[in-house]
Every structure is written in C-alpha cells, then in structure tokens.
N, C-alpha and C positions, 0 to 999 in steps of 0.2 A: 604738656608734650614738649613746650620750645626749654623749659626747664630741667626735663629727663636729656632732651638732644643735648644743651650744654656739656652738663654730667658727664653724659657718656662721651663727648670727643674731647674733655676735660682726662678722663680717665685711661681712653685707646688711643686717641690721636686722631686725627684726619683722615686717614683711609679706612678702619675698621669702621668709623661713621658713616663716611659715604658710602661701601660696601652693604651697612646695616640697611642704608635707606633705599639703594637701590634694588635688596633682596624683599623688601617690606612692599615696594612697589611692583615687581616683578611678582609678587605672591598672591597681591590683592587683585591684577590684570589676568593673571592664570586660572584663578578661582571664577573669576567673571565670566572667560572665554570657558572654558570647562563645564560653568553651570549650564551654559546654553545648549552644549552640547550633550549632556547627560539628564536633556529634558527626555520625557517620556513619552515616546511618540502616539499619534492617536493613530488606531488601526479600523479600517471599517469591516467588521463583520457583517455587513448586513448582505442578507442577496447572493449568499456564496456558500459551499458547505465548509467544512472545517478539512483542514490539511497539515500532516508531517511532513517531515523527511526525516529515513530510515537508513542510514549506512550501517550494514552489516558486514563491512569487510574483517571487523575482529570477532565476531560474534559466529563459528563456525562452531556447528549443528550438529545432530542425529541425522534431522531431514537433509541438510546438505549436503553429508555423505554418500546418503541414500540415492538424493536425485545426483551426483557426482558418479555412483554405481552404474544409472541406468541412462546417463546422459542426456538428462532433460533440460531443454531450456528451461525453466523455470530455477535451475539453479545456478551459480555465477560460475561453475566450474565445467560448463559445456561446450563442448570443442569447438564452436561456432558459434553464432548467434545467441546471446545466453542473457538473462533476466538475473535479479538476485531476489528471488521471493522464496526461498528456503527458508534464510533463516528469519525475514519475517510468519512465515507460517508456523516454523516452531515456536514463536514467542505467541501469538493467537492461540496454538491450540496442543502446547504440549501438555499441558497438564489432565486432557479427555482423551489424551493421543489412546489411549490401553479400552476407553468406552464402548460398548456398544452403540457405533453411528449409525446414521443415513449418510451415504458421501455421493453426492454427481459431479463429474465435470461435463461439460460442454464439450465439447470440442476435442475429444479425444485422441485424435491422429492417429500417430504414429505407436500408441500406449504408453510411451515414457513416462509421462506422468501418472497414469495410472498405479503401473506398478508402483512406480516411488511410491504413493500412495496407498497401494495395499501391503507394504512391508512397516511403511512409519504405520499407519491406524490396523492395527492385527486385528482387530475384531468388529471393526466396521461393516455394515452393506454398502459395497460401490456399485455403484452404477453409469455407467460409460454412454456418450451419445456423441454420434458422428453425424455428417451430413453423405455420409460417402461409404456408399455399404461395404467397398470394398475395405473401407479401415480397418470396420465391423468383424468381418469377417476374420483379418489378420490379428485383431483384436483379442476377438474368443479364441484362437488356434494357440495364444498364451495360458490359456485355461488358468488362470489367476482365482482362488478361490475364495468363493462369498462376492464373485463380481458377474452383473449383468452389463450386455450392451443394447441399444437400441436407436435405432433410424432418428434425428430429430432436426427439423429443418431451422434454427434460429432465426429466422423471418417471416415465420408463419405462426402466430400465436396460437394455432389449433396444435401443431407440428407441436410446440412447447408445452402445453397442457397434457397431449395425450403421452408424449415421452416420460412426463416427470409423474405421470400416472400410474406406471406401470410398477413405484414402488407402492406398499400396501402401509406403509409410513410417512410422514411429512421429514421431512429433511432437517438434517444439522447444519452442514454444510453445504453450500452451492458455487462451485466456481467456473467460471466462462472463460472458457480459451479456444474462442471460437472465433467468430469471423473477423473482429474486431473493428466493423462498422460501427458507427456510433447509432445508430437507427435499427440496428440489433440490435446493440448491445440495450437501448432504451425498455426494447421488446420485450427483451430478457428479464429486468428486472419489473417487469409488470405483472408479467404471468407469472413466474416464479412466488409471488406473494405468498398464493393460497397453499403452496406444496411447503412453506415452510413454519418452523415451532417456532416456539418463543424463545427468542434468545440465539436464534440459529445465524448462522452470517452468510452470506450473498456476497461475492467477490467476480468482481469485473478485471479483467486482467488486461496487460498491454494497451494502454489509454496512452495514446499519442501527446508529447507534451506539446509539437508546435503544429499540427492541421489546425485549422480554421474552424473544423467542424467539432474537434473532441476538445476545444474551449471548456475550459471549466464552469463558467458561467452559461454555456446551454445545458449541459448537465442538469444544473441548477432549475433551466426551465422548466427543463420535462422530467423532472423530478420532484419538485418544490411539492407537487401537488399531494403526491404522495407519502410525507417525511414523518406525516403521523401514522403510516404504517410499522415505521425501523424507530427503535429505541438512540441509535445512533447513524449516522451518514457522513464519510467522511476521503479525502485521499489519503492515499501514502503513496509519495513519490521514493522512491528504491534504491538505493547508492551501493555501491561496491564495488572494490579499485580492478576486481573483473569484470565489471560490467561494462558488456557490447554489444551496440542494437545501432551500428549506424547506418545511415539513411530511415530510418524507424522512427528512434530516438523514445521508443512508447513501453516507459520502465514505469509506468505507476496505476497501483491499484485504485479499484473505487469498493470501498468497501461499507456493507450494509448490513445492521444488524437487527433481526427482527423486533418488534415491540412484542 
C-alpha cells in the first residue's frame, strides 16, 4: 500500500494524493455511518392486529363519483365533514360490484350512503338499519329498489341479531356507520358473526385515531378472542388531500373478513 502511495504522488503530485486519501477516508466513514443506519429495524407484531395506510387522493373512482353525486360522507368529495373510503371500497369490491349481494349498513341516516350503494352494487339485496324510525321512514319514501329498512338498536345484541335476521341470506358485506362507540362498535362485530358467509367482510367505520378508548390495542383485546372466526383482521387508516373530520379525526376502518 506504502508502495502504490509512493507511485501515485510520484505520478500526480501532492494534491491529487492527498485528495485520493482523503476521498478513500471520507468513503470508508460514510459507509460505516450508513451501514447503521440502513440496519433493519425490528418491529413487534405481536399483541396488535395488522394495519395500512391508504391514500386515495389519485386514485378517483366509479364509487367516488357516485358518493360525490349523493353527497355522502363517506366520500372525500362531501361538502362538509367527509371521510375517503370510496375509493378504498372500490379497490375491496369492484370486481363483485355487478353480483348478486347481501349488503347492510348500520347506521343508515340520512340514506346517502345507501343510495351510493344501491347505484355502484346494481344487483345487490340492501338492507338499511337505523336507530331512529324517523330515518326509516324518510329512508323508504326514497323507494330505492331491491332495498329493505329496519329498526336496529346497535347496543342491544338481541336488537342486532333480530335486524340482520330479517334477511333470508347470510351477508357479503357488512358495514357500521353507526354510533361509533367503541362498545358498539365491539357488539357489532360479535353478533354479526353468524349472519355472515365465508369470505364476506365486516367493516367498522370512523374508528377514532386519538380517544383513549378506540386504542388499537383494546380492539385487540376484545377481539383477540375471536380472530379464529375472520380469515383476516386488520386497519386501514384513510388519507386523502380532501380529507376533513376535524375535532373527530376518526378516518379509519377496522376491517374483518370472514373465515
């Protein structure tokens, strides 16, 4: 090495050597500091379900347009208060969108979503459940066809069993946009079990990212127990550069797919 260094300031001179030696050192300190840095971090999976994050701000829809038409939160395009779980729903289930479904939501309100929903799935059975008959009522005066409404109290697991009984099929879809308690929402996915097929999805909507209570890890508790019922269990947190839910802040699904 002391025989190459001669050589070569024998050859370039003085600076081109010092230059070589301080590039040679400068190379071998970068590499060092670099390696530590591009170690591979250890992540604990254990005790948690599994999580995305979903930014669909370039990823604009059928369903998006659709919930854009009828102004549903549930789409990032809603004059107020708006979610972006369009166009993750078209990426779940465009390809059965034309099926013949079972589809419920929970928490039907105002019908916005409904409809959305009975124009993307055209040949679905929906089925609509409110706590509040008067929704009900403003519900069905839509006369949306192939769509049932009925009474369903999301905190009363009798209230849940006999609503989702009233179809004469087990369900494909299930989605809660209902009270968005966490002790609902737990209720929900309990009794919902036996009303759906295999392979069907169970989606909890508007999961608060910073309450105390819709912790990801109590999730976990009062769920764990159950995880051999769903083939999968997991969040998707929701991104999109329209998305506004402030003082909320509750843009992420919890989604379960049955075994």
């Amino acid at each position: 090495m002391i025989k190459k260094g001669i050589e070569h300031l024998k050859k370039y001179g003085l600076k081109d050597t010092v230059n070589k030696v301080i590039f040679k050192f400068l190379k071998k300190t970068l590499n060092v500091y670099f390696s530590k840095l591009n170690r591979i971090k250890q992540i604990d999976h254990n005790n948690k379900f599994k999580k995305i994050k979903i930014d669909t701000t370039n990823f604009n829809t059928d369903l998006c347009e659709i919930g854009k038409k009828y102004n549903t939160d549930k789409s990032p395009y809603h004059s107020k208060h708006r979610h972006a779980y369009t166009g993750i729903y078209h990426f779940l289930f465009h390809q059965v969108k034309n099926e013949n479904l079972n589809i419920a939501e929970l928490g039907c309100f105002k019908n916005e979503g409904m409809k959305m929903f009975r124009e993307y799935f055209k040949n679905a059975n929906l089925f609509g459940y409110d706590i509040d008959q008067k929704h009900i009522n403003n519900a069905k005066n839509d006369n949306l066809i192939n769509t049932k409404y009925f009474l369903m109290d999301v905190n009363n697991s009798s209230s849940i069993k006999e609503g989702l009984s009233k179809s004469t099929e087990k369900f494909d879809i299930i989605i809660d946009d209902s009270s968005h308690i966490f002790e609902h929402q737990i209720n929900i996915v309990k009794n919902c079990i036996p009303f759906l097929k295999k392979n069907a999805y169970l989606i909890i909507e508007d999961i608060y990212n910073k309450r105390e209570i819709h912790k990801e890890e109590n999730y976990y508790k009062e769920l764990n127990d159950l995880k051999n019922e769903f083939s999968e269990i997991y969040f998707i947190q929701s991104e999109h550069l329209n998305r506004f839910s402030p003082m909320y802040n509750n843009d992420k699904l919890l989604v379960l797919i049955k075994s």
